[in-house]
N, C-alpha and C positions, 0 to 999 in steps of 0.2 A: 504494500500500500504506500502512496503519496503523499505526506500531509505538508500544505505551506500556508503559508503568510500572504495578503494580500491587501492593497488596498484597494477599495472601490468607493466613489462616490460621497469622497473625503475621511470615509471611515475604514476602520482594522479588521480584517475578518481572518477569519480560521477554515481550511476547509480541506478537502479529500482530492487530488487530481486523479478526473478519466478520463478517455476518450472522446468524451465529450466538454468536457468542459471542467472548473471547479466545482463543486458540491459544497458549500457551505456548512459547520457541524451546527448541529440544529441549537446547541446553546451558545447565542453569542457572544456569553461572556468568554469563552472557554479557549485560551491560545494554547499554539502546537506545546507549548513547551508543559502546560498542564496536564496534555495528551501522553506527554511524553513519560512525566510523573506518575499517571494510572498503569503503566507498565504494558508490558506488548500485547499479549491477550485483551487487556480490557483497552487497549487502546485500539485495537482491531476491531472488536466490536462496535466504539464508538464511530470509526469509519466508516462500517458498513452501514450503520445508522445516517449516516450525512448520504450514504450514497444513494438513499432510499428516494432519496427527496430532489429537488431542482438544481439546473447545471447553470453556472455563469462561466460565460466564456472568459478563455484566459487572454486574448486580444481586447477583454473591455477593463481587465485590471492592471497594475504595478502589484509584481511580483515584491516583497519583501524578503528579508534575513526567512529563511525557513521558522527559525525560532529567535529567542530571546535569551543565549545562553546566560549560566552566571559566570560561569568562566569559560575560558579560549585558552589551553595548551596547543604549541606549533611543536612538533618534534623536527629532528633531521632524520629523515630514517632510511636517505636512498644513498648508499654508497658514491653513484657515481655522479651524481648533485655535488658531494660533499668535497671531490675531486678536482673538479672543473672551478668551485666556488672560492675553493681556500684560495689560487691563484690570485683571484680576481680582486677577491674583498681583502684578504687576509694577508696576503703576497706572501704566503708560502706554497709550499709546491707536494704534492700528495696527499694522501690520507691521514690525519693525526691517528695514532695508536689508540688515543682512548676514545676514538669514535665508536671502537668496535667493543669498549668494554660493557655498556650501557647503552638504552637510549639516552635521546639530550632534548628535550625541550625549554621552550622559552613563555615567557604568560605574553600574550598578545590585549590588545583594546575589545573589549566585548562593547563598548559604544561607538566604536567604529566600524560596525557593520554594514553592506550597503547587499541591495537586493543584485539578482540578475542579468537584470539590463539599468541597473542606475549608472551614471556619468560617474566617473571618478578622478576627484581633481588632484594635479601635481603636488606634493606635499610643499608649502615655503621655503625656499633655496635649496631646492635638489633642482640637479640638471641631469639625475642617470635615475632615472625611472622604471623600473620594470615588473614585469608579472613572477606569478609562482605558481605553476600548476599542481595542484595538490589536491585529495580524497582524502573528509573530517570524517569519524566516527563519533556519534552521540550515543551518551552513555544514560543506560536507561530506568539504573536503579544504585539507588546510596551503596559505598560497600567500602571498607578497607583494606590494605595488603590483601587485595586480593590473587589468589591464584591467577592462573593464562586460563585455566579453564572454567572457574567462576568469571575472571573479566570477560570472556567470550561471549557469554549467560547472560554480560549486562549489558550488552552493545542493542540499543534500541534500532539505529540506524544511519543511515552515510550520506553523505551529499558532499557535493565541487567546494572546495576554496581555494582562493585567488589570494593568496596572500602576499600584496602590495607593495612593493619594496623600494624604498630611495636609498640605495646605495652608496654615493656619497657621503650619506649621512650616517648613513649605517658603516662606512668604513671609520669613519670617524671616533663613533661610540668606542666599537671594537678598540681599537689600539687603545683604548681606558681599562679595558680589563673586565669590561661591565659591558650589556647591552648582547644584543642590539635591542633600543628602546624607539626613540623618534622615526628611525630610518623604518619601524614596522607599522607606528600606532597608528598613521591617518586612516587606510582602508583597507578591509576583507572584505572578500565578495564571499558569500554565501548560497548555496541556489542549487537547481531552482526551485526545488524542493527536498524535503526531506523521504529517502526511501526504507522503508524498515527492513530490520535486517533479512526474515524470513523470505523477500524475495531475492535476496543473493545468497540466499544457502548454496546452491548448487555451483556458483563459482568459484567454492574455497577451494586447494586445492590439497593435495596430502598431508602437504605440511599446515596447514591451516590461514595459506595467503589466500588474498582475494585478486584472482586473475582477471582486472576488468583492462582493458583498453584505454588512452587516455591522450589526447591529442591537444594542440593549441594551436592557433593563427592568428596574425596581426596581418591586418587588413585584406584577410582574404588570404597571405600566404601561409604554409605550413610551416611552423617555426620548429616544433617538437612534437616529440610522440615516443611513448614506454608504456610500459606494462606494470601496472598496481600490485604485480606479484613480485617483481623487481626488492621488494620495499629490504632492508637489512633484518627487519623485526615483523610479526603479522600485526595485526591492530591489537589482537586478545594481548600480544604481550606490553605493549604502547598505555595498555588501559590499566595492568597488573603491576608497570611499573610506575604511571601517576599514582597510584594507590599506595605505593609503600610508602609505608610508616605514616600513612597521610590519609584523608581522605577523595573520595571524587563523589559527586552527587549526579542526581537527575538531571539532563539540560545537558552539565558538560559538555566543550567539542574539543574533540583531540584531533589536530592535523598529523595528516601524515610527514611532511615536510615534501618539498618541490622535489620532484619526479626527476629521473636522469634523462639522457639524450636532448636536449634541449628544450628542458622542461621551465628553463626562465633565462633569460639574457647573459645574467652574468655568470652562468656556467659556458656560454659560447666566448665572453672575452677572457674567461680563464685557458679557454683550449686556441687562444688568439682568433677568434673571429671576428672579423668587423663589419658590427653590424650597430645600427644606431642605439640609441636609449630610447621608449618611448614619449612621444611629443602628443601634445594637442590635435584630436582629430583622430587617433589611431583606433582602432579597433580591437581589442584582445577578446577568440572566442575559442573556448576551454567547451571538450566536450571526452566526458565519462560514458563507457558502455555500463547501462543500466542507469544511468544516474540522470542523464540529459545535457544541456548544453545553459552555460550564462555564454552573455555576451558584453561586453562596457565599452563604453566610448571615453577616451582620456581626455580632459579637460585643462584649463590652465587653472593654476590655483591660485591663494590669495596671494595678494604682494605684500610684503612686513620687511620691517626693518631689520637688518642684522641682527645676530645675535650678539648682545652686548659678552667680551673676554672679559677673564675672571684678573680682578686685580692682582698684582704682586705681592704677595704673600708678606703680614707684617713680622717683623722681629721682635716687636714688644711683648713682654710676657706678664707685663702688669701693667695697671693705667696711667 
């Protein structure tokens, strides 16, 4: 099953994607992410309940964030992302050693969300702009140090993220030892819905990756393309390892981290390719087997003043 975010007609609604159109859940007070809180069974039910009733076309809405996480973990999880990346951002050259000891994620802007086809503007003084093709897992039930095979148990369901990236800025953070912070928070795209996980059972594969397809183009050309089985780790272990010693709740979205073969820009100027940063007017469109396709159009962002440097440090140790 389908469930997203929409607007229509100035207002928020919740509903079930078919064939026909969106299905509205018949209580309007009730968003995906409360959907997602009832747990899969009784969230399936509620579906089928929306699907009983009237269709709104998806041409007469604004697709939304699928949900309203409370939190947004980005993992790294594709090896040959990590490869192409260090080059670029990091100016080293290979794979770090303790890539492969753990996963790594980062906490991302949960108010920074933008739906599937919303505009997305240039962050303030970045001039290296790029995308992140990536497959989020939401997580469908409370749980701690969870096992791989209880986190499995609590993946509700997957949807696209486009996770944003100003680069500049984000090389910047880095050499601090900290971050990346600014160069990630303006925009995630989310979209275009949310798919539960019961209809991608049959894509896992032995080892418990999910084999979907996963391609990107700006403006119509084909930039990258890999396989979501690719990943270093499968999602159950991504969900087992935010867990330790910690908790994850309902809503949660764990990215998988950007995809290899040129899965975002600055893995191609790490392998020397030159190719631009995205500008104003581009088009970036991400599209998932099973999942669907977002589309954004890049915008110009605001204009602000520099960032004020941090004074020279005083020597006085009393007043």
């Amino acid at each position: 099953m389908r469930f997203a975010t929409y607007e229509s007609d100035g207002a928020v609604h919740s509903g079930v994607v078919a064939d026909d159109g969106l299905h509205p859940l018949p209580d309007t007070t009730t968003t995906v992410l409360d959907v997602v809180r009832l747990g899969l069974p009784a969230a399936l039910d509620a579906g089928a309940a929306a699907l009983r009733g009237p269709a709104v076309a998806l041409t007469e809405v604004r697709l939304l964030p699928p949900l309203a996480p409370p939190t947004v973990r980005d993992f790294v999880a594709f090896e040959e992302h990590v490869e192409g990346v260090v080059a670029s951002v990091s100016g080293g050259a290979g794979v770090p050693p303790e890539w492969y000891e753990a996963p790594t994620f980062y906490f991302t802007n949960p108010y920074a969300l933008l739906g599937a086809h919303d505009d997305v503007a240039i962050p303030p003084g970045s001039a290296q702009f790029d995308f992140e093709l990536e497959v989020a897992a939401v997580v469908g039930r409370d749980g701690t140090s969870l096992t791989p095979e209880r986190a499995r148990e609590a993946i509700f369901g997957y949807t696209i993220l486009n996770d944003w990236s100003a680069r500049d800025l984000q090389r910047r953070e880095m050499k601090v030892q900290l971050g990346p912070a600014k160069g990630k928070d303006s925009a995630t795209t989310l979209g275009p819905w949310l798919v539960t996980a019961d209809e991608l059972a049959d894509r896992h594969d032995e080892d418990g990756f999910l084999a979907l397809e996963m391609s990107v183009a700006v403006n119509g050309r084909p930039v990258g393309r890999d396989l979501l089985a690719n990943m270093g780790w499968p999602f159950a272990d991504l969900v087992s390892y935010a867990s330790r010693g910690t908790w994850v709740r309902a809503g949660d979205v764990l990215g998988s981290g950007t995809c290899g073969n040129g899965g975002c820009l600055a893995e191609l100027w790490g392998r020397g390719r030159d190719v631009p940063p995205l500008a104003p007017g581009d088009v970036v469109e991400m599209t998932v087997e099973g999942l669907g396709t977002i589309r954004n159009t890049v915008v110009a962002g605001a204009r602000l003043p520099p960032v004020r440097p941090a004074r020279p440090r005083s020597r006085r140790r009393t007043r």
